[in-house]
C-alpha positions in Angstrom: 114.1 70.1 82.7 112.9 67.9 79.8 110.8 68.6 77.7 109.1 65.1 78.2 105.2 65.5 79.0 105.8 69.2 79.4 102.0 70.0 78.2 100.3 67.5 81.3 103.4 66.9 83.8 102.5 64.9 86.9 105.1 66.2 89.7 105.9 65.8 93.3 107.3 68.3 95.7 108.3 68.2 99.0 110.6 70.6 101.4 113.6 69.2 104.0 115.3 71.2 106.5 118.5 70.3 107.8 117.6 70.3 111.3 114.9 69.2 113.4 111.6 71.2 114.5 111.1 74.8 112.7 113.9 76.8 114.1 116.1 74.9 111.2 118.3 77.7 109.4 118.6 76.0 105.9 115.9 74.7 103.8 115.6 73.0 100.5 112.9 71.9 98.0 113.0 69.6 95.0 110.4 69.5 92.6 110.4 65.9 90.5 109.4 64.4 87.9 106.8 61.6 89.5 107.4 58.8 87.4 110.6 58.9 86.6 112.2 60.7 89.4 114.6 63.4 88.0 114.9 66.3 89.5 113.3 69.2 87.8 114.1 72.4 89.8 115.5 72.9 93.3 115.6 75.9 95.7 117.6 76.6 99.0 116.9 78.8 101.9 119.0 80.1 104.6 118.3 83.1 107.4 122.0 83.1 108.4 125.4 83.9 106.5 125.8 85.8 103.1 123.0 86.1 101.2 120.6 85.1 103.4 116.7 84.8 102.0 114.5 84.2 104.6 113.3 85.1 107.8 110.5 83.3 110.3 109.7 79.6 111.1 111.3 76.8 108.7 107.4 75.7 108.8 106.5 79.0 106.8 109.3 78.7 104.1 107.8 75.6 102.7 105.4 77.7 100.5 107.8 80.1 99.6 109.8 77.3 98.6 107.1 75.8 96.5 106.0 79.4 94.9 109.5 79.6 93.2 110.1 75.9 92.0 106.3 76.3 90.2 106.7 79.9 89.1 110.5 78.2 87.7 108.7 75.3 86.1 106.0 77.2 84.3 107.7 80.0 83.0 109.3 76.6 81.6 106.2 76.2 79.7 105.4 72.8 82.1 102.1 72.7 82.4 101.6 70.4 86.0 98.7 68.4 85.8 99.0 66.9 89.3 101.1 68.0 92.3 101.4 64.8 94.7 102.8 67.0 98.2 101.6 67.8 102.0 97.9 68.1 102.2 97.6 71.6 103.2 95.9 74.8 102.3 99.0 76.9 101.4 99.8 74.0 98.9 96.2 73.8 97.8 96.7 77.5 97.1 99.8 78.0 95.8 99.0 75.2 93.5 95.7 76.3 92.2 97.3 80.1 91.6 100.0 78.5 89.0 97.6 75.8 87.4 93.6 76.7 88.2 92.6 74.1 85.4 94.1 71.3 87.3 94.0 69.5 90.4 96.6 69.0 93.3 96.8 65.5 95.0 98.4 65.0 98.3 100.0 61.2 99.7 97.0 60.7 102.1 93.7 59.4 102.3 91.8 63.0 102.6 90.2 64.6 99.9 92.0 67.2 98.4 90.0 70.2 97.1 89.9 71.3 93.3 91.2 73.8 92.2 88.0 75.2 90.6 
């Protein structure tokens, strides 16, 4: 990670699975730098094979997912201003736990609730 606008980082996040619907068994997560696009901190999931780290629907490891790559990026001493990812509550939440003094966005029209 850079140390580039480490004290107000704007970020994106999103998880993939490698199949279709949530019975996938692998499942990745990037967090990025918004503007210019590198990669900050990835993660991988799988419930089969050796060392296997999850269990449940590939719909429920997406905030697992995003729990480590912010817990990663602010131990990091990355202070995330703004999270552009799925409008959700687990986001929201997840989010706001890491960074209460900031504020989550999401790619859609809706409203996305402060963190405060």
């Amino acid at each position: 990670m850079e140390k580039r606008g480490r004290d107000k980082w704007v970020a994106s996040f999103d998880g993939f699975y490698l199949t279709r619907r949530h019975y996938s068994n692998n499942s990745s997560a990037t967090i990025h730098d918004y503007y210019g696009g590198d990669v900050a901190c990835f993660t991988h999931q799988t419930k089969t094979g050796p060392g296997h780290n999850w269990e449940g629907t590939s719909g429920g490891t997406e905030g697992d997912m995003l729990e480590e790559v912010l817990s990663t990026v602010s131990a990091a001493n990355f202070v995330v201003k703004e999270l552009i990812a799925d409008k959700d509550s687990t986001t929201n939440a997840i989010f706001c736990k890491h960074f209460p003094e900031e504020s989550p966005t999401a790619p859609t029209i809706a409203p996305v609730q402060a963190c405060k």
